[in-house]
Backbone as CSV, one residue per row, in Angstrom:
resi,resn,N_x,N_y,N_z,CA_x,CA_y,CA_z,C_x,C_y,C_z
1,UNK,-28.960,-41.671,-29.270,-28.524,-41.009,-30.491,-27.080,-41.394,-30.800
2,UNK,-26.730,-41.456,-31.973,-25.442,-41.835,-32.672,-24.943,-40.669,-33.045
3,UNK,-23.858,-40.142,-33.087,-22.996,-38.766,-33.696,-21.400,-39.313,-34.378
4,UNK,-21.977,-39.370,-36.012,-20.606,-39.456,-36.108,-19.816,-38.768,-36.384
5,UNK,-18.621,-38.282,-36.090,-17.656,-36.866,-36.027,-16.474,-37.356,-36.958
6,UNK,-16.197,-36.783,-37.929,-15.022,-37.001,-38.903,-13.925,-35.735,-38.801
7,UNK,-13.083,-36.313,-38.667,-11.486,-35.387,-38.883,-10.834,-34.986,-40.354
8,UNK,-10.838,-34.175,-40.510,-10.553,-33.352,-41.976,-9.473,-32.992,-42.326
9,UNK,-8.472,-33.221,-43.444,-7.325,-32.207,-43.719,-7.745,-31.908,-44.965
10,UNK,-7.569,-30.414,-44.886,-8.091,-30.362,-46.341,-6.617,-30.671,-47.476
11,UNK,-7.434,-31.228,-48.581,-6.333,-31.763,-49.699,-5.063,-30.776,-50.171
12,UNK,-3.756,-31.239,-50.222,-2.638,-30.476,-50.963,-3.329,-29.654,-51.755
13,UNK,-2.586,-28.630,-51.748,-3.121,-27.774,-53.328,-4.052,-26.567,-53.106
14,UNK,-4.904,-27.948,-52.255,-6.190,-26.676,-51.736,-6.925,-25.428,-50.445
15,UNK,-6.748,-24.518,-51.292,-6.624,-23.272,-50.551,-7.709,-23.164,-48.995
16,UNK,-7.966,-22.619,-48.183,-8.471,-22.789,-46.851,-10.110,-22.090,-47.798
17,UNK,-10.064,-20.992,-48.279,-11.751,-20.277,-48.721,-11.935,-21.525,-49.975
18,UNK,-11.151,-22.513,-50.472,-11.662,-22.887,-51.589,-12.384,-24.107,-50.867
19,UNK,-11.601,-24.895,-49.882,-12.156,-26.003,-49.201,-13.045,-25.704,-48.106
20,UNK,-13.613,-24.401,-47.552,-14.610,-23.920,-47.292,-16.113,-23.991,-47.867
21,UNK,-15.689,-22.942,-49.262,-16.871,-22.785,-50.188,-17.374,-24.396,-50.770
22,UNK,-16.266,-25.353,-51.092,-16.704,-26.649,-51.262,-17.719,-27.290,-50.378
23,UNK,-17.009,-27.510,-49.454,-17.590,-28.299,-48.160,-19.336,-28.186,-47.939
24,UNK,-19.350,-26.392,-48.161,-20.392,-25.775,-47.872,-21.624,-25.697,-48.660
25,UNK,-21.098,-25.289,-49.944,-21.716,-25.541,-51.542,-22.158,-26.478,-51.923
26,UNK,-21.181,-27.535,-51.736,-21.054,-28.834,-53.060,-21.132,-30.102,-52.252
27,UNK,-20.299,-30.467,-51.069,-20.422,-31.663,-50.285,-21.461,-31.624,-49.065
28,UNK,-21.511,-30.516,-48.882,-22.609,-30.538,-48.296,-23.827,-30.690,-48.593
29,UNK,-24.816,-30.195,-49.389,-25.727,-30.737,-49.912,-25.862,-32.154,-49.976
30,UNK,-25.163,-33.354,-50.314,-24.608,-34.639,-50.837,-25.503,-34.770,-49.516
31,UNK,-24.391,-34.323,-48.226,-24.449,-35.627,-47.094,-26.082,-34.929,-46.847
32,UNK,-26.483,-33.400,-46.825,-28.066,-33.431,-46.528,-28.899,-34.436,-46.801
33,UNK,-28.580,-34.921,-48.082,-29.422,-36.000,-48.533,-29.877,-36.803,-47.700
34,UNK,-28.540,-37.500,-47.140,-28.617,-39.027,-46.206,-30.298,-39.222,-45.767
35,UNK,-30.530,-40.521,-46.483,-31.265,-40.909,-45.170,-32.115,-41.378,-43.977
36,UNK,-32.231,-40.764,-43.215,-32.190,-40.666,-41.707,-31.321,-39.744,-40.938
37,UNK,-30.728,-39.207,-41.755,-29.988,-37.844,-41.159,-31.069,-37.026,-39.858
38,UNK,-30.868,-36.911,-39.064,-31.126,-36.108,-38.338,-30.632,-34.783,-37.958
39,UNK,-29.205,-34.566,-37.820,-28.833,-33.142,-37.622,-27.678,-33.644,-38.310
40,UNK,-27.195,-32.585,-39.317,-26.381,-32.026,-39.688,-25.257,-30.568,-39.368
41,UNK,-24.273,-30.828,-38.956,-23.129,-29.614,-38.318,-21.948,-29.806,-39.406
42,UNK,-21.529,-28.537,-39.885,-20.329,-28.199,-39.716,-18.977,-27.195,-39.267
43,UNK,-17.824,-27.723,-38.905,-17.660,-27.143,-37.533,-16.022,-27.030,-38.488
44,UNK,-16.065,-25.537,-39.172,-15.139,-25.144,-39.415,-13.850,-24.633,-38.865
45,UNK,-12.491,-25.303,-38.617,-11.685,-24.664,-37.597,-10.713,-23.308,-38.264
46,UNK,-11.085,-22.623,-37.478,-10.528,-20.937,-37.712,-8.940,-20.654,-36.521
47,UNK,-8.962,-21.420,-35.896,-7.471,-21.502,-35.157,-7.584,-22.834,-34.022
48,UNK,-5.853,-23.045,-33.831,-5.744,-24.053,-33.213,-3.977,-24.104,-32.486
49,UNK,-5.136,-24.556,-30.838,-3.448,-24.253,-29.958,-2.647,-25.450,-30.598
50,UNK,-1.197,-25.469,-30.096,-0.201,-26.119,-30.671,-0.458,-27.303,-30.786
51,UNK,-0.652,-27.828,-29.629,-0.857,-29.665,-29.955,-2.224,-29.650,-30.606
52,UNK,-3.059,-28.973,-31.379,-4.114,-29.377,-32.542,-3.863,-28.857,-33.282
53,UNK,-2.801,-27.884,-33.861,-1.954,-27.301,-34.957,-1.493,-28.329,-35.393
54,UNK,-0.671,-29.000,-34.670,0.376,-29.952,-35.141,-0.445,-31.416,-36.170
55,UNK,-1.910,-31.678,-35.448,-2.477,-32.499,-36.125,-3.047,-32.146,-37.576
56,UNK,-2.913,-31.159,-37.961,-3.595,-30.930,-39.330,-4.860,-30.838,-39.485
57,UNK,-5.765,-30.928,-38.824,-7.475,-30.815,-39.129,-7.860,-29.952,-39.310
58,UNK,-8.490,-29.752,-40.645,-9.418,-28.691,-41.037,-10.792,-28.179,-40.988
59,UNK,-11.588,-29.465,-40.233,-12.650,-28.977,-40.286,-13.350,-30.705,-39.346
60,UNK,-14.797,-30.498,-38.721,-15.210,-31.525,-38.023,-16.467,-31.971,-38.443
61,UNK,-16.934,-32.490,-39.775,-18.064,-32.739,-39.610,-18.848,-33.363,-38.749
62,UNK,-20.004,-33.764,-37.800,-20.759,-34.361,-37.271,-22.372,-34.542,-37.857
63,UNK,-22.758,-35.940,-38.018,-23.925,-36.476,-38.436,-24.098,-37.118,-37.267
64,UNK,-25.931,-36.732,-36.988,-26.366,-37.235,-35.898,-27.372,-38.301,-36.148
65,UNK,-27.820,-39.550,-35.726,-28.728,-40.127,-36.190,-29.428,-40.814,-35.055
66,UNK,-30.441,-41.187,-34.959,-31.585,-41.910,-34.092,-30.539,-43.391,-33.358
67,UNK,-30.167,-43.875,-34.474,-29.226,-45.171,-33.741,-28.667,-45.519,-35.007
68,UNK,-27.670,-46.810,-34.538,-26.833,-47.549,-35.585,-27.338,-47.457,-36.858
69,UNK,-27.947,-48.373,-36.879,-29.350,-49.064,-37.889,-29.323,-47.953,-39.151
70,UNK,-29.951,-46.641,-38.496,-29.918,-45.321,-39.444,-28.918,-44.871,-39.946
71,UNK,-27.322,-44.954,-39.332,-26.562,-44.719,-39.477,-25.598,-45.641,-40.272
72,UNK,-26.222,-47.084,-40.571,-25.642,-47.760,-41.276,-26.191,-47.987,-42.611
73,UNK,-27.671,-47.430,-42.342,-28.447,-47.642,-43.441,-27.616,-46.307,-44.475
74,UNK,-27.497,-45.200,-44.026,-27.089,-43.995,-44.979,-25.296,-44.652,-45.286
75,UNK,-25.176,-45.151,-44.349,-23.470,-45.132,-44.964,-23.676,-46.094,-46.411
76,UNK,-24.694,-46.995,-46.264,-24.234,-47.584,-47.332,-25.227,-47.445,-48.454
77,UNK,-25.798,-46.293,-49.024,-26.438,-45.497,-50.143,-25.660,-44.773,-50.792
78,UNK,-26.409,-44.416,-51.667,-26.107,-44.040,-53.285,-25.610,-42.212,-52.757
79,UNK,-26.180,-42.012,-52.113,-25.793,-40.974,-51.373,-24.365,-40.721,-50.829
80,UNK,-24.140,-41.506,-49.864,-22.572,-41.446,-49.321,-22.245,-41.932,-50.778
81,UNK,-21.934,-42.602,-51.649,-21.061,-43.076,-52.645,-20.919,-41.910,-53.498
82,UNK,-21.675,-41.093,-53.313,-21.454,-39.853,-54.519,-20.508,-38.115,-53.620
83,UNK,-20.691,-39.134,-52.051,-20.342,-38.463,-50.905,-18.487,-38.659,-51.402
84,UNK,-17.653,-40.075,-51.489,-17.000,-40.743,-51.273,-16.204,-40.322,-52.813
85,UNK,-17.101,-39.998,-53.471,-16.277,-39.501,-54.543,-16.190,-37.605,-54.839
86,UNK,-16.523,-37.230,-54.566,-16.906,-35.765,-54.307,-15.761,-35.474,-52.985
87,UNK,-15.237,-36.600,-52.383,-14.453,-36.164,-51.129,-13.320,-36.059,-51.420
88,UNK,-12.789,-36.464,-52.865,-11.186,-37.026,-53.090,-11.247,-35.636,-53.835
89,UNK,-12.013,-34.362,-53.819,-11.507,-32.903,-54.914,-11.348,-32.396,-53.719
90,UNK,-11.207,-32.626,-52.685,-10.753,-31.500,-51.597,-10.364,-32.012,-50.066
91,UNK,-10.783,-32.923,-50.193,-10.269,-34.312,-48.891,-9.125,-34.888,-48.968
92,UNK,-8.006,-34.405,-47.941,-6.583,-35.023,-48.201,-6.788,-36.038,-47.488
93,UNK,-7.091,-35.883,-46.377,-7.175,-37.241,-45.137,-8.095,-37.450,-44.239
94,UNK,-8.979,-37.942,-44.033,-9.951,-38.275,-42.877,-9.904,-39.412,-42.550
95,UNK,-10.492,-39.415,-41.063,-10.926,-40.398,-39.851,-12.082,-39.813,-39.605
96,UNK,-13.014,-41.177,-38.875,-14.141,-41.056,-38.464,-14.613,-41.480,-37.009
97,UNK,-14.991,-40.930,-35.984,-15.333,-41.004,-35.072,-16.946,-41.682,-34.497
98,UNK,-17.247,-42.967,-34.371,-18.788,-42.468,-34.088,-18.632,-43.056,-32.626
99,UNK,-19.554,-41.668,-32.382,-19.652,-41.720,-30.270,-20.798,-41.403,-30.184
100,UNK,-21.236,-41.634,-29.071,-22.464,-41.347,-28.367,-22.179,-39.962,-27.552
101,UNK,-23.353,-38.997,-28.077,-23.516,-37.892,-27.314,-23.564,-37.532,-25.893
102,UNK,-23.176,-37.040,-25.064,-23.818,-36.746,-23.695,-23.600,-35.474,-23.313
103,UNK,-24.416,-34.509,-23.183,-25.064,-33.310,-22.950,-24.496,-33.179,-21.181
104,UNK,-22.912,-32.654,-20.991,-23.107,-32.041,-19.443,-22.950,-31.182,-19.095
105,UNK,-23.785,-30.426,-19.622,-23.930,-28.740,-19.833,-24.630,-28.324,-20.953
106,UNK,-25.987,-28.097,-20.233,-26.865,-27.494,-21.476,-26.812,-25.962,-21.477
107,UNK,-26.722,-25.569,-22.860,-26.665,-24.182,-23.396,-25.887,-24.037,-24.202
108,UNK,-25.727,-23.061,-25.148,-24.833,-22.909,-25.820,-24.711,-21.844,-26.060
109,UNK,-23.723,-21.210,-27.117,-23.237,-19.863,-27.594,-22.766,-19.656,-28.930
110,UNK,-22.471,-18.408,-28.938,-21.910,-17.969,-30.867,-20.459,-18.520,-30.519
111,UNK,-19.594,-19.196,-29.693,-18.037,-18.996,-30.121,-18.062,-20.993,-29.586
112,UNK,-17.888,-21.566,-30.604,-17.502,-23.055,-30.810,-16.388,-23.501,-30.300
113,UNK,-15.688,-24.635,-29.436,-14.744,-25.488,-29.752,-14.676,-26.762,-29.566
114,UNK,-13.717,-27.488,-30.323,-13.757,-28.695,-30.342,-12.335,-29.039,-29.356
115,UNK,-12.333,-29.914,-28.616,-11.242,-30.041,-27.969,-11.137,-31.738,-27.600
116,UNK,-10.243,-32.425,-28.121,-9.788,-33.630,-28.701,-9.197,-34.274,-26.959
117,UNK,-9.602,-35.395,-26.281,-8.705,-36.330,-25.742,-8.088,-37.048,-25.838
118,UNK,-6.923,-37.080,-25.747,-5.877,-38.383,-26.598,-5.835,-39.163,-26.345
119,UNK,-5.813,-40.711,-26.561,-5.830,-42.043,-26.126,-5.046,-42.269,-25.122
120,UNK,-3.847,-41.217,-24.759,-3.563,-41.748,-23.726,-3.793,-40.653,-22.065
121,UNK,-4.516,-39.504,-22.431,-5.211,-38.800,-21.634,-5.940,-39.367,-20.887
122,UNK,-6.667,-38.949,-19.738,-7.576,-39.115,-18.708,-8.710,-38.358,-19.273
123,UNK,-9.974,-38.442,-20.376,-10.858,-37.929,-20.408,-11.833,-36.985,-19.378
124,UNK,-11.984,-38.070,-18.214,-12.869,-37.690,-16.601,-11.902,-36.201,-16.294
125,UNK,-10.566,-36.468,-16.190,-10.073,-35.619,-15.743,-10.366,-34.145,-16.692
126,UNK,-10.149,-34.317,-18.039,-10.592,-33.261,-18.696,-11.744,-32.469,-19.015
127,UNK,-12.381,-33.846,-18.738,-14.204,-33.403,-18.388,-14.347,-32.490,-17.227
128,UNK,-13.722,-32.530,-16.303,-13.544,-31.780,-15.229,-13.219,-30.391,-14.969
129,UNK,-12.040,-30.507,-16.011,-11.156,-28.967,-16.108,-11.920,-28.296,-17.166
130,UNK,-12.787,-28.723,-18.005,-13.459,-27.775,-18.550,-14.598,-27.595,-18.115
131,UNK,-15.737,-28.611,-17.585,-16.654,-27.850,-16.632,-16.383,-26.999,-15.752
132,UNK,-14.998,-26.835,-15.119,-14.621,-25.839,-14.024,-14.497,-24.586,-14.673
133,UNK,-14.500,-24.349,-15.964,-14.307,-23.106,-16.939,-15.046,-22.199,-16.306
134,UNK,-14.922,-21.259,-16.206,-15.960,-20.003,-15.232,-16.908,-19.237,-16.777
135,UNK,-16.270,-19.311,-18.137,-17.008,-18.910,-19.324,-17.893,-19.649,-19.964
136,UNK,-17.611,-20.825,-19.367,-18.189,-22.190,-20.924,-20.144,-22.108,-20.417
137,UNK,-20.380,-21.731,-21.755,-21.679,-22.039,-21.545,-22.564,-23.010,-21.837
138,UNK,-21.944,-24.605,-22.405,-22.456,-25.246,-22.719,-21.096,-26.616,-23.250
139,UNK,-21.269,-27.414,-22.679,-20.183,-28.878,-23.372,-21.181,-30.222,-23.219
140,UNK,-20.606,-30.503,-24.888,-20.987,-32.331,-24.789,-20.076,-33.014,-25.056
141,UNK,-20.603,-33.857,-24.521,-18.866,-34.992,-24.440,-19.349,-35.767,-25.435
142,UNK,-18.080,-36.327,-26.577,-18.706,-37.621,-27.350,-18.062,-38.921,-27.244
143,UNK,-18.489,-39.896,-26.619,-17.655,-41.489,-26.350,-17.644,-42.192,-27.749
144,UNK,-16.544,-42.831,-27.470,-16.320,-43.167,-28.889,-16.671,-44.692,-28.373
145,UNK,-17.281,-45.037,-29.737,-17.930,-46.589,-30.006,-17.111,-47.404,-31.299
146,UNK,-16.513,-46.805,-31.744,-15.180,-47.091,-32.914,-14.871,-46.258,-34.289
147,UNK,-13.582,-46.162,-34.228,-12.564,-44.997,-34.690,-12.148,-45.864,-36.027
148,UNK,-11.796,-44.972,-36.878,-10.778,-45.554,-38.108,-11.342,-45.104,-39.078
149,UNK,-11.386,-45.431,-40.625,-11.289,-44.587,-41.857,-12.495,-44.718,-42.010
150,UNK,-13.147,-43.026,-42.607,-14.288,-43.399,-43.472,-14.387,-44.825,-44.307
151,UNK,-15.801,-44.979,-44.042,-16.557,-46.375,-44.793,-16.592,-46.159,-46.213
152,UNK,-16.092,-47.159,-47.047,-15.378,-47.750,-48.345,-15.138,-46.043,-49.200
153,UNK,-14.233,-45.354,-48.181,-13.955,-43.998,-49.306,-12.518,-44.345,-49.151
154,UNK,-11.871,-44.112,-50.536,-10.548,-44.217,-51.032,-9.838,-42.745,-50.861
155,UNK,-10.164,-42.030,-49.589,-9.396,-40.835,-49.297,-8.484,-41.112,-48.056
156,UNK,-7.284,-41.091,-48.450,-6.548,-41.690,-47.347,-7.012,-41.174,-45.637
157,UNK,-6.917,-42.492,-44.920,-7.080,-42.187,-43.450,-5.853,-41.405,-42.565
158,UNK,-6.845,-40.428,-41.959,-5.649,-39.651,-40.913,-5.842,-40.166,-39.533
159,UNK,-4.922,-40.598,-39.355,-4.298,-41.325,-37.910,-4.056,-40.662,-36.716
160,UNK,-5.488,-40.014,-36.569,-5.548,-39.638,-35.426,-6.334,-40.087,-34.541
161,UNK,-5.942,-40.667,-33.095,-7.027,-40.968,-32.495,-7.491,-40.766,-31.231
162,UNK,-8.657,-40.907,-30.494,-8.829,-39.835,-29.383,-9.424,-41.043,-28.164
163,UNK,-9.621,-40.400,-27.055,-10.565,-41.441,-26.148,-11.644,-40.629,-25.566
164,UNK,-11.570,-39.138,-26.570,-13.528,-38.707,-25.843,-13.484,-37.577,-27.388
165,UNK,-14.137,-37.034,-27.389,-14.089,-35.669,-28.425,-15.205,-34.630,-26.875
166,UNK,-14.670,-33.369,-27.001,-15.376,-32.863,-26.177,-15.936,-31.408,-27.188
167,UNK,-17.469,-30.845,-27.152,-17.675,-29.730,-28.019,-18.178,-28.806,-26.857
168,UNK,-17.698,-27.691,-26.843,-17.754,-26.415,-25.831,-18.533,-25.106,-26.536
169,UNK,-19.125,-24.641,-25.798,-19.334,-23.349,-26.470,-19.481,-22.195,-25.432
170,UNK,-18.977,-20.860,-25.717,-18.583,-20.178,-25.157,-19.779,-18.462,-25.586
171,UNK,-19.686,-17.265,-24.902,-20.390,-16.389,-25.049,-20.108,-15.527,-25.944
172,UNK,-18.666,-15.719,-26.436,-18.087,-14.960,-27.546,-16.560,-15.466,-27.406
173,UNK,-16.224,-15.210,-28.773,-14.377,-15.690,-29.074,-13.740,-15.240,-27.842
174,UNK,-13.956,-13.777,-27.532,-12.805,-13.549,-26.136,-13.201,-14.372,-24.904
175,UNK,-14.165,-14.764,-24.952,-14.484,-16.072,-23.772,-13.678,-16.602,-23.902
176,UNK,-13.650,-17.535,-25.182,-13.305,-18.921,-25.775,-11.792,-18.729,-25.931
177,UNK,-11.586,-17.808,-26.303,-9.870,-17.657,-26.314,-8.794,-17.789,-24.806
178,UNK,-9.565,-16.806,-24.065,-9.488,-17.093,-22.715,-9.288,-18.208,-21.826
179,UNK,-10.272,-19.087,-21.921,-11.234,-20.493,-21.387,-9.647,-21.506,-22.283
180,UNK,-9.575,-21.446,-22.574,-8.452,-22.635,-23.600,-7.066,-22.220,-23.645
181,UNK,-6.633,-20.491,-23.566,-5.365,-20.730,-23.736,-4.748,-21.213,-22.558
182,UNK,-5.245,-22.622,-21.433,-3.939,-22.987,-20.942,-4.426,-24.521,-21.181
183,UNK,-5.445,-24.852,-21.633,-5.768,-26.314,-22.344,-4.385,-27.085,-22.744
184,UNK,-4.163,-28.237,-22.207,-3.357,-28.795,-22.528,-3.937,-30.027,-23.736
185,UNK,-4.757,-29.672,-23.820,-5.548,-31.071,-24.844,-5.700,-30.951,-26.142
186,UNK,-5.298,-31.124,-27.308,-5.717,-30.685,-29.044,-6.651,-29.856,-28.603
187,UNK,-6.905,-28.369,-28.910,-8.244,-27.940,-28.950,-8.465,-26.727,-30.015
188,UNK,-9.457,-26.771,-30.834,-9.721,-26.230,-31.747,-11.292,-24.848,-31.830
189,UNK,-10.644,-23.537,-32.126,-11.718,-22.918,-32.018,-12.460,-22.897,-33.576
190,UNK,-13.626,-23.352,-33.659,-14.467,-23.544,-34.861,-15.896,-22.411,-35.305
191,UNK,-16.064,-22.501,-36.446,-17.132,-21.678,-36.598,-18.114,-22.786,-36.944
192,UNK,-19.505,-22.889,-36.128,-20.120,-24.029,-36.487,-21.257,-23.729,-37.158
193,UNK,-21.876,-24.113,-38.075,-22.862,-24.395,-39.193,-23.787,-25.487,-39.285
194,UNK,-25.008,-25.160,-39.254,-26.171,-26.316,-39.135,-26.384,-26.155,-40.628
195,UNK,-27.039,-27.706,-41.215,-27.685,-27.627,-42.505,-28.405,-28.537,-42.030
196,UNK,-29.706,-28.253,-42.445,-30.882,-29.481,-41.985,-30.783,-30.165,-43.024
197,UNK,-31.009,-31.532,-42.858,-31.756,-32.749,-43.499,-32.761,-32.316,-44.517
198,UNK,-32.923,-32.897,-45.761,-33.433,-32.777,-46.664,-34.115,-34.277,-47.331
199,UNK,-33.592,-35.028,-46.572,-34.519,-36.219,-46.910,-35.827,-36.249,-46.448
């Protein structure tokens, strides 16, 4: 499986419930389309310790697909292009991530996070310190297969870049709040949202 994970700021101007209700309403539907879409997430961030404060991200989409092939076939439809323009009313900056999933810790929970490895971090090592979490009920790690700007969208790229993306989930926020405040890694607590595929 292919997962590609995009980094979000939402655009100047625009308010946190307005680039919410968008995302949710209006751009979302778009990317349902894709396809070969297989799973659709979005992974709204509701707080963030300092070093993922400092990066600006508002939100994580992830599209999952069968392999490349599917995933190259939707990037380059009529679909993403209506995606690519629909992104510049509320999209200040994105990057795109596509990694391969790996499941090391099955289960999950109501309280989300996303927690970022930095290129110049030890991933293994962080893979470590959060499986040792005594709350986490569930993490997948995502390897990255190549980083850099959404495909032919004219919304400027945010320059951020990672050497794993890790997604956690916890039994409730006071888990999750717990479990992270001594995380030294970008980490972001999110509210996450499935929309199925509609192709």
């Amino acid at each position: 499986m292919i997962a590609a994970i995009s980094f979000m700021r939402r655009l100047a101007g625009v308010e946190p419930d307005r680039f919410r209700r968008h995302w949710l309403e209006i751009h979302g539907p778009l990317v349902q389309s894709f396809a070969g879409l297989r799973r659709y997430e979005q992974c709204h961030v509701q707080a963030a310790n300092e070093p993922a404060a400092a990066l600006g991200i508002d939100g994580f989409p992830i599209l999952f697909f069968d392999n490349d092939s599917d995933r190259k076939l939707a990037h380059g439809s009529k679909a993403m292009a209506d995606c690519n323009i629909d992104s510049r009313s509320f999209i200040g900056a994105v990057t795109r991530v596509i990694s391969t999933p790996v499941p090391l810790k099955d289960g999950s929970g109501p309280a989300c996070a996303m927690i970022l490895s930095r290129p110049d971090d030890d991933p293994d090592r962080l893979q470590a310190a959060l499986l040792a979490l005594p709350k986490l009920a569930g993490l997948t790690r995502y390897n990255p297969l190549e980083q850099g700007p959404a495909p032919a969208s004219t919304v400027p790229h945010l320059p951020v870049a990672v050497s794993a993306v890790f997604q956690a989930w916890f039994a409730s926020p006071e888990d999750r709040a717990a479990a992270l405040a001594t995380c030294p890694a970008p980490s972001f607590a999110v509210e996450e949202i499935w929309l199925p595929p509609t192709s």
